[in-house]
GUZA-45447 format. One line per field, with one value per atom (N, C-alpha, C): residue in three letters; atom name; z, x, y. Coordinates in steps of 0.001 Angstrom, whole numbers, plus 500000, padded with zeros to 6 digits. Layout:
<nodes>
res c(ALA ...)
atom c(CA ...)
z c(Z ...)
x c(X ...)
y c(Y ...)
</nodes>
This chain:
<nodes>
res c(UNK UNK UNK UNK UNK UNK UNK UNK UNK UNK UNK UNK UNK UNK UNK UNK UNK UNK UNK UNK UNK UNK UNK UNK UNK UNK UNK UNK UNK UNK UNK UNK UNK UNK UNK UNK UNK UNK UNK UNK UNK UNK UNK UNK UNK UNK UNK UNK UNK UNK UNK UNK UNK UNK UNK UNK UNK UNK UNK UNK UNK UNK UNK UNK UNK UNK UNK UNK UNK UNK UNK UNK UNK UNK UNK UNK UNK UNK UNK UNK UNK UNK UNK UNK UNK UNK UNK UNK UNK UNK UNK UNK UNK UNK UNK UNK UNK UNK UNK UNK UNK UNK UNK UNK UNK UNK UNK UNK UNK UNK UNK UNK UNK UNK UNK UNK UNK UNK UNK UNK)
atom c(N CA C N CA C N CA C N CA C N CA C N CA C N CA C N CA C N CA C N CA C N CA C N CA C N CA C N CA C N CA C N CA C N CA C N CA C N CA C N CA C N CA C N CA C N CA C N CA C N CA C N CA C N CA C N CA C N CA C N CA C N CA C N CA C N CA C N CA C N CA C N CA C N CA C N CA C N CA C N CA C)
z c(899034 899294 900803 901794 903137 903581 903288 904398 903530 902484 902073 903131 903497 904323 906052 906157 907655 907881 906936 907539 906891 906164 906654 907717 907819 909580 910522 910491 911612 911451 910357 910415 910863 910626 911447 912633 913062 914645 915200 914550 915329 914963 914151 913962 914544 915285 916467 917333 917679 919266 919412 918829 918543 918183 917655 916988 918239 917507 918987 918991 920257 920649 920476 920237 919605 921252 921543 922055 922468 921002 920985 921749 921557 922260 923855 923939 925718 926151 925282 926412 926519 925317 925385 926504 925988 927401 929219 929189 930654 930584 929874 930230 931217 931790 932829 932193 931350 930400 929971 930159 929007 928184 928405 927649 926468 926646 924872 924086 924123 923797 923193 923543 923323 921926 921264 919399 919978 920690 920486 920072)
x c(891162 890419 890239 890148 890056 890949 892541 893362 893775 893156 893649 892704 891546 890364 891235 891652 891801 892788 894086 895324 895387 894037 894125 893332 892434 891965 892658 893622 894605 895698 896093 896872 896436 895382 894297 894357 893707 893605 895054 896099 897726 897962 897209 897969 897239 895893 894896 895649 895640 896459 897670 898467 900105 900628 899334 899551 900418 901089 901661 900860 900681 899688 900295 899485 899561 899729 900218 900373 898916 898077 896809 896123 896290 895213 895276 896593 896921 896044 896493 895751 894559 893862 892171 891396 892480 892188 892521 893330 893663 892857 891908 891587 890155 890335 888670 887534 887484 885696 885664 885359 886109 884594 883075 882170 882080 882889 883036 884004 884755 885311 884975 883490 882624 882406 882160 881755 879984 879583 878022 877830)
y c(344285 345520 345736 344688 344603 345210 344873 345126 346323 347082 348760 349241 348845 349526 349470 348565 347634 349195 348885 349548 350967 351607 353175 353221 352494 352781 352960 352019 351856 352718 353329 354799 356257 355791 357041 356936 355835 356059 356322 355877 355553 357023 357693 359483 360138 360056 360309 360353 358953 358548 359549 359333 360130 361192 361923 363313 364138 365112 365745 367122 367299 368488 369374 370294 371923 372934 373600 374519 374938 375478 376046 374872 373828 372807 372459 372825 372530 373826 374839 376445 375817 375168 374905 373819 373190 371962 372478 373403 373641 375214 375533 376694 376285 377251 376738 377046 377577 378154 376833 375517 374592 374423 375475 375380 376068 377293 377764 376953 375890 374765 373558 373593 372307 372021 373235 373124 373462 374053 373976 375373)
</nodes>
């Protein structure tokens, strides 16, 4: 039961880390307002 828990964790974070960025997410990150961005 450990290592079903261990190694979807660790597919998560490795599809976090690796995901390939979106187009939409570069404009968001290089836009200068970066406070309507925040989620608040």
């Amino acid at each position: 039961m450990e290592t079903i828990i261990l190694t979807t964790l660790l597919v998560v974070v490795i599809w976090v880390l690796f995901r390939p960025i979106s187009k939409k997410e570069l404009n968001r990150y290089n836009d200068k307002d970066n406070w309507s961005n925040m989620g608040f």
